[in-house]
N, C-alpha and C positions, 0 to 999 in steps of 0.2 A: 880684728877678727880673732876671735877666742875658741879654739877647739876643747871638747871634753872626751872623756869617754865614758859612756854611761852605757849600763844595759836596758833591757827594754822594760825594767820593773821599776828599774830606779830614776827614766826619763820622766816617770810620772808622782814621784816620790816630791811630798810637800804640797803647798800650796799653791798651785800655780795656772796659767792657761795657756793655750797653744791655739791657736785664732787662723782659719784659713781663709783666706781671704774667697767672697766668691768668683773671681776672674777666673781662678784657679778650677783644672779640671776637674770634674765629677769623679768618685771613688771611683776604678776603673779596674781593679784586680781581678784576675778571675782564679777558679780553684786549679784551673791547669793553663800558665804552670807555673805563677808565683804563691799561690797559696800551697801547693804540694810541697815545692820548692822548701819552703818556710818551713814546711812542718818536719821536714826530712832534716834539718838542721836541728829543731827543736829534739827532733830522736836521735841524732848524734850526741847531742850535748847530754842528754840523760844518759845515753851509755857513755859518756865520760866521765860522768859524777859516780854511776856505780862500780866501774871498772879500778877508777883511780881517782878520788874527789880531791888528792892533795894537790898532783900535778895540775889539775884543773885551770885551764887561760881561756877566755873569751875568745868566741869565734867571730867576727867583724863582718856587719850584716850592711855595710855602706855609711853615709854621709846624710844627716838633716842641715838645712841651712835655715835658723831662724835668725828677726830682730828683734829686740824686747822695746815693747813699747809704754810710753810714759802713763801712768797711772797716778790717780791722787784719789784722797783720802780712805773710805772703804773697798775702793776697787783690788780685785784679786791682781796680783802682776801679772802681766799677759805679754806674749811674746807673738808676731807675725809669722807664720809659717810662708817663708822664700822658695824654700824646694822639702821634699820628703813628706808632703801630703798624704802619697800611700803608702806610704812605711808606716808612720805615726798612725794613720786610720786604723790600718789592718791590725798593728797592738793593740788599740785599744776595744777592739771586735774581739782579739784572740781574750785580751783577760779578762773581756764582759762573760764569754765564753767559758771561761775557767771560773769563774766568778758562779755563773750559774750553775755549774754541774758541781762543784763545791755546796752550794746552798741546797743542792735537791740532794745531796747525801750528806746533810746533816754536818758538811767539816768545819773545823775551826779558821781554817782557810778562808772561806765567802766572809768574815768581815775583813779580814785582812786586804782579800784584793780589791772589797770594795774600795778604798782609802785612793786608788790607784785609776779609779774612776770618778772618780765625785769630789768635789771641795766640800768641808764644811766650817762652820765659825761665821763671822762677821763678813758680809759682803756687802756692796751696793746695791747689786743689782742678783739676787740671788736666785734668781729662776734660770736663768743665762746663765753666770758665772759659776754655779754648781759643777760644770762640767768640766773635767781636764781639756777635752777638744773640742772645738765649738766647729764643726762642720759646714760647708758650703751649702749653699741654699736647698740647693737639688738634694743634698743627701741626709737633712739636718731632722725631719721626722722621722725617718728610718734609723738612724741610730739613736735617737732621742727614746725609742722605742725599745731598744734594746736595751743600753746602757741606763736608763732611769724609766722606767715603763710605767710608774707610778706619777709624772708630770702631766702638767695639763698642755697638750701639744699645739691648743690652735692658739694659746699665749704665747711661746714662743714660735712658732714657726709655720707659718702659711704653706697650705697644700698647693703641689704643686700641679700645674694643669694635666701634666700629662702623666699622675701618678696612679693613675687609676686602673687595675689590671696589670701592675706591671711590678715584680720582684725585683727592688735594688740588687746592686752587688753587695751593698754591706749587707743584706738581710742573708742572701745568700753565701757571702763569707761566714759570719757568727755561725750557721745550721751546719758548716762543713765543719769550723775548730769544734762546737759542740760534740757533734757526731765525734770526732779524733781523739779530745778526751777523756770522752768517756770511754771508749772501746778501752784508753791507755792504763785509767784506774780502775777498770772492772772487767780485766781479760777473759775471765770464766765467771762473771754474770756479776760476780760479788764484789762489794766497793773495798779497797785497799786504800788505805790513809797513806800507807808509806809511802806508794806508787805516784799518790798525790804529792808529797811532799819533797820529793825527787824530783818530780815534774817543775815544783816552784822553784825549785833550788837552780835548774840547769836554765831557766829562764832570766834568773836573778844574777847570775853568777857564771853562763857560758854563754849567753849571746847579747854582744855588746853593739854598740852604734856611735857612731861620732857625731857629737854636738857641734855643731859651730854657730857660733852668736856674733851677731856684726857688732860692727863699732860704729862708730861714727862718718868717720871717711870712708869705708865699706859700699862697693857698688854692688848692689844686691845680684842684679843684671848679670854680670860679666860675671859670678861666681857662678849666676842659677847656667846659665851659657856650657860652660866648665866642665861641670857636674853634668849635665845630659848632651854631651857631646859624641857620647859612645851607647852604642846599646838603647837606646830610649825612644820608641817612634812617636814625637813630636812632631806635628805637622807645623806648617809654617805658620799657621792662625793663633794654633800653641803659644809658641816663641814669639806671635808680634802681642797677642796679647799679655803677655807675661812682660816682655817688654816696655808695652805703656802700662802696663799697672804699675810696677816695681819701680815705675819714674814717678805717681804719685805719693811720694812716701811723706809721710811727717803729719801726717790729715789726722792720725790718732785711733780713738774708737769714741762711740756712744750710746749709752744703752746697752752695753757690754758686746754692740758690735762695731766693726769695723767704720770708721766714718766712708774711707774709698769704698765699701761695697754698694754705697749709692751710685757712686758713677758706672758701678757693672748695673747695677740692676735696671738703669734709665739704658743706659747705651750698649753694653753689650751680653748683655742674658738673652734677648731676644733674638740674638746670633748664633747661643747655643741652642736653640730652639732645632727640631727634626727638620724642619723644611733646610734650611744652611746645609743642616748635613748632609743631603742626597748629592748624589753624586749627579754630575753635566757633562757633556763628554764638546769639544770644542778641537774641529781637528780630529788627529787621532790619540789626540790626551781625553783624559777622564781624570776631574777631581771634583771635591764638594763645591757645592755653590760657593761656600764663604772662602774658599780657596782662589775661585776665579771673580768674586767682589772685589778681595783684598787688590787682587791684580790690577782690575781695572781703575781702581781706586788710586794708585798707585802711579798707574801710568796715565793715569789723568795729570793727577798734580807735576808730573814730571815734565808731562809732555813728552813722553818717549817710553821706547818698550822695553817691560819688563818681563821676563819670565818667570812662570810659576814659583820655576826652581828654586833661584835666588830674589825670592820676594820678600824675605822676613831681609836678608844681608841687604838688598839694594833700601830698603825704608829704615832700617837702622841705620846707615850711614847717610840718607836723606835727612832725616829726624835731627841726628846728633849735630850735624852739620850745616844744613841752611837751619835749623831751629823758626822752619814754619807757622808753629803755632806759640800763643802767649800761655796757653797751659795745658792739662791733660785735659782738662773739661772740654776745650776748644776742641784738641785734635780726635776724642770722641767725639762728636757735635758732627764734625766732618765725616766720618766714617758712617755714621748712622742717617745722615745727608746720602751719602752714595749707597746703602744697605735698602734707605725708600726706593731709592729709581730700579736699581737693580731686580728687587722682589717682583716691582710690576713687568721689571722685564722677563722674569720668569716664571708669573702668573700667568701673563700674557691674558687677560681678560678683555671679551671683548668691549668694544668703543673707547675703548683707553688707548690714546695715541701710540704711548711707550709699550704699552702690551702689544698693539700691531706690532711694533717695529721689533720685537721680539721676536714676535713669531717672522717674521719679513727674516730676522740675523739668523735665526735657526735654519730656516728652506734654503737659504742662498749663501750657507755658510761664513756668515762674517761677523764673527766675532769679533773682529780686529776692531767695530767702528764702538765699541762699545764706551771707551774711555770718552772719546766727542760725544757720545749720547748723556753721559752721564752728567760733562763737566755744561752742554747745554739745558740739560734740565734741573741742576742745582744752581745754576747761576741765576741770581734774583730776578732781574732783570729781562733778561732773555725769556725765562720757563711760558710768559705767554703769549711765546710766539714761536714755544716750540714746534705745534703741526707743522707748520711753516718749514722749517729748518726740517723735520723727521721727513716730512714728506720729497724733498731735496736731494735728501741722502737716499733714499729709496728710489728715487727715480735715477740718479747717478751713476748707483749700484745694478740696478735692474737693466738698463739701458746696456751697459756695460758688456753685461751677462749675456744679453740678447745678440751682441753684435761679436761676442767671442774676445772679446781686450782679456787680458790677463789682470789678474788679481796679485800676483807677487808682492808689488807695492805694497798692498794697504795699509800693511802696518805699521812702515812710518809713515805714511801718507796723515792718517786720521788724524794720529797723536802728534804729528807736525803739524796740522789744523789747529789744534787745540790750543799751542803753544803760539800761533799767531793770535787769535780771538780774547788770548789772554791780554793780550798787548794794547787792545783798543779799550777806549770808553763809553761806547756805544756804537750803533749800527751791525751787532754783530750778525745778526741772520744774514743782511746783504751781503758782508764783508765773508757770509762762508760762501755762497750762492755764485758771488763772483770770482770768487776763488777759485771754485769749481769749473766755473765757464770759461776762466782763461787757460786751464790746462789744456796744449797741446799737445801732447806725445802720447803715444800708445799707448803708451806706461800711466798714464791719468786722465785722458781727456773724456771730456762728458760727451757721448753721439747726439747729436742735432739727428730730427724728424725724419730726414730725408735717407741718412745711414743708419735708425733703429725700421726705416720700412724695407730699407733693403732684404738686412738680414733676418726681419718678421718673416716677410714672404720668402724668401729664400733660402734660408740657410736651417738645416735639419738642425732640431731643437731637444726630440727627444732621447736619450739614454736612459741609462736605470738610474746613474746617481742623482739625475737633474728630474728625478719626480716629484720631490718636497717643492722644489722651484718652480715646477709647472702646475703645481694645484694651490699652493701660493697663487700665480698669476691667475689662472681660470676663475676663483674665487672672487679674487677681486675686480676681476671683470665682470661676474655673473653680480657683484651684489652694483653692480654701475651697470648693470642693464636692465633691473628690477623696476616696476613702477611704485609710485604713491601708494598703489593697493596693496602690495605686495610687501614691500622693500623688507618688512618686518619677521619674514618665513623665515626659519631659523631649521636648517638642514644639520638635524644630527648623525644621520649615517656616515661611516665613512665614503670621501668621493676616489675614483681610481680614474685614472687618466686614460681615455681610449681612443686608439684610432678609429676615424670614419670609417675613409679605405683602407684596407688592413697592411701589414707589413708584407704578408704574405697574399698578395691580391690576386697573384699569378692566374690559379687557380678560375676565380669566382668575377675577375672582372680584367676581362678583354678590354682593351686599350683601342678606342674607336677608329675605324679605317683599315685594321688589321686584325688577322684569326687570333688562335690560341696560341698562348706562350710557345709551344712545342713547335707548332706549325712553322712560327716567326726566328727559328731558332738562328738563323743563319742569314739572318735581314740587318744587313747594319742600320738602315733606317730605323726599324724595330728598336732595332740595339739601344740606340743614342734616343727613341723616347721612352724606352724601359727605363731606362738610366736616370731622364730627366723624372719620371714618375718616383722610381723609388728617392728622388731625394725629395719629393712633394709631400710623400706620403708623411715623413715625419718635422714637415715644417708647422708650426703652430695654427695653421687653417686647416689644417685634416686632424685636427687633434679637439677631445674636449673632453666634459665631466659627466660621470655617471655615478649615480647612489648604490651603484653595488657593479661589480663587474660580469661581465658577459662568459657567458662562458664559451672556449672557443671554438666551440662548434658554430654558431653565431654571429661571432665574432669574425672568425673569418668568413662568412656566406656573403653569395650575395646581396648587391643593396636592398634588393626586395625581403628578402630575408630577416635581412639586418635594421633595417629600419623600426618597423614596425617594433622590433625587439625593446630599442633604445627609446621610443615613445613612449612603451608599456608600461616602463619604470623610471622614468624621467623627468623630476618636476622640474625643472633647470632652465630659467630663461633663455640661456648659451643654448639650447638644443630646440628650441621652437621652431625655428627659422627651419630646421631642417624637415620640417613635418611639411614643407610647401614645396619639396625638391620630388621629382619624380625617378633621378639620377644625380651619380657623381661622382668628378673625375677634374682631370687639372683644372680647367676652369672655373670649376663651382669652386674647387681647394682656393684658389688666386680671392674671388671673390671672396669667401666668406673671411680668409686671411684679411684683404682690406678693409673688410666690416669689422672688424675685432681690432685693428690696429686705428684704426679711428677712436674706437674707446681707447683704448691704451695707450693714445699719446693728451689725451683729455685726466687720465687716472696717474700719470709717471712723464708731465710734462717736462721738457728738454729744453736745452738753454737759449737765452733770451736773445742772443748774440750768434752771426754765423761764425763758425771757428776758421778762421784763417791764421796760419801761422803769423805769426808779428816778427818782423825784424826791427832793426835801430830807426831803419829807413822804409818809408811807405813803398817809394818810387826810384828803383837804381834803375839810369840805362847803360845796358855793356852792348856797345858792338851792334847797335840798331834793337835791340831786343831789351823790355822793361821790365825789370822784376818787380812783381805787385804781391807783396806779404805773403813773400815764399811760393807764388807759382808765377811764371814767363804773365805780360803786360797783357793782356783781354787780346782774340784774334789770333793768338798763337797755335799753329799746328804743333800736335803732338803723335806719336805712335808708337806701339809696343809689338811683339814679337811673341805668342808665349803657346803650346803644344798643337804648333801648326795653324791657330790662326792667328792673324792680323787684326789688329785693334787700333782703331783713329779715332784722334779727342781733340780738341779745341778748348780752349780758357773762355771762358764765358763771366763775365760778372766775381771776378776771384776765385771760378773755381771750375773743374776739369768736366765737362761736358763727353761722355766717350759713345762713339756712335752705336745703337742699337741697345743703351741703359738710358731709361730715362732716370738714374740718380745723379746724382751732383758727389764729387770727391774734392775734398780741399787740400789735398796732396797728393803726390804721387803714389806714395806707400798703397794710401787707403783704395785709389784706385785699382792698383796692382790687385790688392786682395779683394775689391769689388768684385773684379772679372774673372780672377782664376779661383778666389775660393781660400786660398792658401797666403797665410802668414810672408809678406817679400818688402827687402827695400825696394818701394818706387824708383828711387834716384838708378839704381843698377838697371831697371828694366825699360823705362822711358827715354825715348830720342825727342831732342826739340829740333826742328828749325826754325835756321834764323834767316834774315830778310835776306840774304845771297840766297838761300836754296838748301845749304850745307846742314845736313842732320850730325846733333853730336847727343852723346849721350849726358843726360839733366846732370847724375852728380857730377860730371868731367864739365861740365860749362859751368855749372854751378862755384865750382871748388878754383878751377880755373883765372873764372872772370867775374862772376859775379861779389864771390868774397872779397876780392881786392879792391872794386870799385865798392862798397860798400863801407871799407874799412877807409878810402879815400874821403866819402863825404863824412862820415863822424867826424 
């Protein structure tokens, strides 16, 4: 590594080129506050040449990092610009800038600084190589335009798609140095040559810059790292692509360009594309697309979760360490493999599997499953049996959701999927499916038909955050109740989720058997079926979709009222049935709930297997009593205790029978929160007896007797 110090008149003094690669960002400067900046240095440095030109020392404007790369026969020497992209750009904008307003007053100056912009003599390739700086793709018309305006531009350099209407920064930089000095050499109207030649002097002579030129064993990498480790907002896409560029090195040029800039151009230009940049919010973070690809991407191959934060640090030490790929071409190859899936996943266009499942990870917030989405749709093998596998996961997640499990897990959950699937050589759809189905614990297990009908009809579904989720669901229910004729209606209004019977029914709908709210006010009978109404009111059978919302005047009226309203403006499969109802109220809610959960376990089928816990042993007997995979041997009484009443269940078929629920619970827990509503361990809440008579409590016989004989027969 060789440092120089050069100023900014003399970095371009001789023959020579300076080459940015296109991986590298777009001219990026704006006039506030690095181009002000600049220029307020530039006016110091002139009031130190008029003040005192002998004492005169160069004022140190930072660090460029170039390599110099091999060159044969006519080619100009050309060097790789490592870091100081906008440094080097923004000079040679300031002295095209100077250049011009030197030439439009006639000074001796405009050829001088041309020399400082242009090669001339013998070259190869002289359309290209004329230039001191050969610019990145993005920025290469716009200054090709300034700096030589007399080139013919669609030879060297293709328009870019989205240039159209739209003023670079380098255009914009050149019109601000313009503007600055001219005002510098013609302060009251008229041109001064002297002022000019001050100007050149304190350029040439007071603002310097450090050269450094690699060597050989030189890691371009850990220098460019170095240098923008303070002060520079590099985003992490920045630094990983900076990172695999700088590891392609020795590729050379051709054509007087870059040979690696084919590998940006196939795999990552389309990254810096507008769409990457928008911002996705995931949680309560917000970054660009290409922020949360890189992620995903990431914690695919890893099998485990990465943070945004430390995403560029966890893949450089990934990269340098397992050395994954046989070269860079590969490990782009892979990244633009994961940039297809991802886009559709945030197109989300309809009939596109991955676009469903996109839209499915945005309403029901899970983002986390994204890295298993990804690593099953690039994996060869698998991709045509992805619906299969998406549809899986949606019903998993969905089921989940319905029956209130928590979410905490998921995110080692998925990306420990990932890392299993990696392992086999086939069968991987089954091997996730059954994955899925043997989870038992709260913490992951998939709800069987019997426990997503519980908490369908029963358990209040709506809130404000869980709205994207329920018009998710109603959709998808509404385009699975459509016919042949139909199926093809394509509803573009927005839909809004609305109660049948309103929140506030009090008012407009008398609860049958009984007066007005008011009247009832002191009826605990009353009480205990208000009670049971308002939690009916927001279970998913008194809920559905409309093409525009009601307004609530309507909304809350009566059903005669109300009806007629929602028919008015209603093309919606989901609302026909109601056009046959004369009233409604729990029972109609009960019903039409079972008629929509009939589609919905046909749309978000449940596992194939009943979930019983598995222990070592099918069949332990402790003490007259069998334990059958995790609950007491078929025939066993059981009972709970919980806000004054009594609850009796019996083991039926492996699984807990409780009197007056016709569902089925495969453990205590699930039961517990069957009947009370509320998150509890079963084990603390259930009594068994055993063949004496004598009630004990499950986890105390359990822990007891059961563990012991159990650990006996292993």
């Amino acid at each position: 590594m060789k440092p120089f110090t050069r100023s900014i008149i003399e970095l371009f003094d001789g023959k020579k080129r300076f080459l940015i690669p296109l991986y590298q960002r777009q001219y990026a400067w704006r006039v506030q506050p690095q181009l002000e900046l600049l220029w307020e240095d530039i006016e110091r440095a002139v009031a130190r040449v008029e003040t005192d030109r002998a004492s005169l020392s160069p004022h140190f404007m930072g660090a460029i990092v170039v390599a110099q790369i091999k060159t044969y026969g006519k080619q100009v020497q050309a060097f790789e610009i490592i870091d100081g992209q906008q440094r080097l750009t923004t000079f040679q904008l300031l002295i095209a800038a100077f250049q011009d307003v030197a030439r439009g007053s006639d000074s001796r100056y405009a050829d001088e600084l041309r020399k400082y912009l242009l090669n001339d003599g013998v070259m190869e390739n002289p359309e290209v190589e004329r230039f001191k700086l050969w610019p990145s793709l993005t920025d290469r018309r716009a200054f090709a335009v300034i700096v030589a305006p007399e080139v013919n531009l669609d030879r060297i350099a293709s328009k870019p798609a989205d240039e159209e209407g739209y003023v670079r920064r380098a255009t914009s930089a050149y019109e601000y140095f313009r503007e600055r000095i001219s005002a510098h050499v013609s302060p009251d109207g008229m041109f001064h040559e002297e002022r000019l030649e001050t100007l050149f002097e304190a350029m040439k002579d007071g603002l310097a810059i450090v050269s450094i030129e690699l060597e050989g064993g030189d890691d371009p990498q850990t220098i460019f790292e170095t240098l923008n480790s303070r002060g520079v907002d590099l985003t992490a896409a920045d630094l990983l692509r900076n990172f695999i560029f700088q590891r392609a090195k020795g590729l050379g040029q051709s054509n007087g360009s870059l040979v690696i800039d084919e590998l940006y151009e196939q795999h990552w230009l389309p990254l810096d594309r507008a769409f990457w940049s928008q911002a996705a919010s995931r949680g309560r973070q917000t970054r660009s697309r290409l922020d949360w690809m890189l992620t995903d991407h990431l914690s695919m191959h890893l099998g485990d979760i990465v943070s945004v934060e430390v995403l560029f640090e966890r893949y450089r030490r990934w990269v340098l360490s397992d050395q994954p790929f046989s070269s860079v071409a590969d490990e782009l190859a892979s990244i633009s493999a994961t940039a297809a899936v991802e886009r559709r996943l945030f197109e989300q266009a309809d009939f596109d599997p991955i676009g469903d499942f996109g839209r499915f990870a945005d309403a029901f917030d899970v983002s986390t499953a994204m890295p298993l989405v990804v690593y099953l749709a690039t994996t060869a093998h698998i991709a045509p049996d992805l619906p299969k596998a998406l549809n899986a996961l949606k019903s998993y997640i969905l089921r989940r959701d319905i029956c209130n499990l928590g979410t905490k897990s998921y995110n080692r959950f998925f990306v420990g999927i990932v890392d299993r699937l990696r392992r086999l050589s086939s069968g991987h759809i089954d091997a996730l499916i059954s994955y899925l189905e043997e989870r038992q614990l709260d913490l992951d297990r998939w709800p069987a038909d019997d426990e997503l009908r519980r908490s369908w009809l029963n358990r209040p579904q709506y809130k404000g955050p869980r709205q994207p989720r329920l018009r998710y669901l109603f959709e998808a229910i509404e385009r699975a109740k459509r016919t042949s004729l139909n199926e093809n209606i394509e509803i573009r209004s927005a839909l809004t989720i609305e109660h049948i019977m309103p929140q506030g029914w009090q008012a407009a709908w008398p609860i049958r058997g009984f007066g007005s709210a008011d009247e009832e006010a002191q009826n605990d009978e009353y009480q205990r079926a208000s009670a049971g109404r308002d939690n009916l009111v927001n279970t998913l059978g008194n809920l559905t979709l409309l093409t525009q919302a009601l307004n609530s005047s309507v909304s809350n009226g009566p059903y005669s009222v109300k009806m007629p309203a929602v028919r008015a403006h209603s093309s919606l499969a989901l609302n026909r049935e109601l056009a046959d109802r004369d009233s409604w109220d729990e029972d109609a809610i009960l019903e039409r709930g079972n008629a929509l959960f009939a589609i919905a376990k046909r749309i978000w089928t449940g596992p194939t297997e009943p979930q019983f816990p598995v222990g070592k042993s099918q069949d332990v007997t402790v003490s007259g009593l069998s334990l059958h995979q995790g609950l007491p041997h078929d025939g066993t009484v059981c009972r709970f205790e919980y806000g004054g009443r009594n609850f009796q269940a019996i083991v039926q078929g492996g699984a807990l029978r409780v009197e007056g629920d016709d569902g089925l619970y495969y453990s205590f827990s699930a039961a517990s929160k069957g009947v009370t509503g509320t998150s509890r361990n079963g084990w603390m809440d259930w009594q068994i007896q055993a063949p004496s008579g004598e009630w004990r409590i499950a986890d105390d016989w359990r822990r007891r007797e059961a563990e012991p004989a159990r650990i006996a027969q292993d």
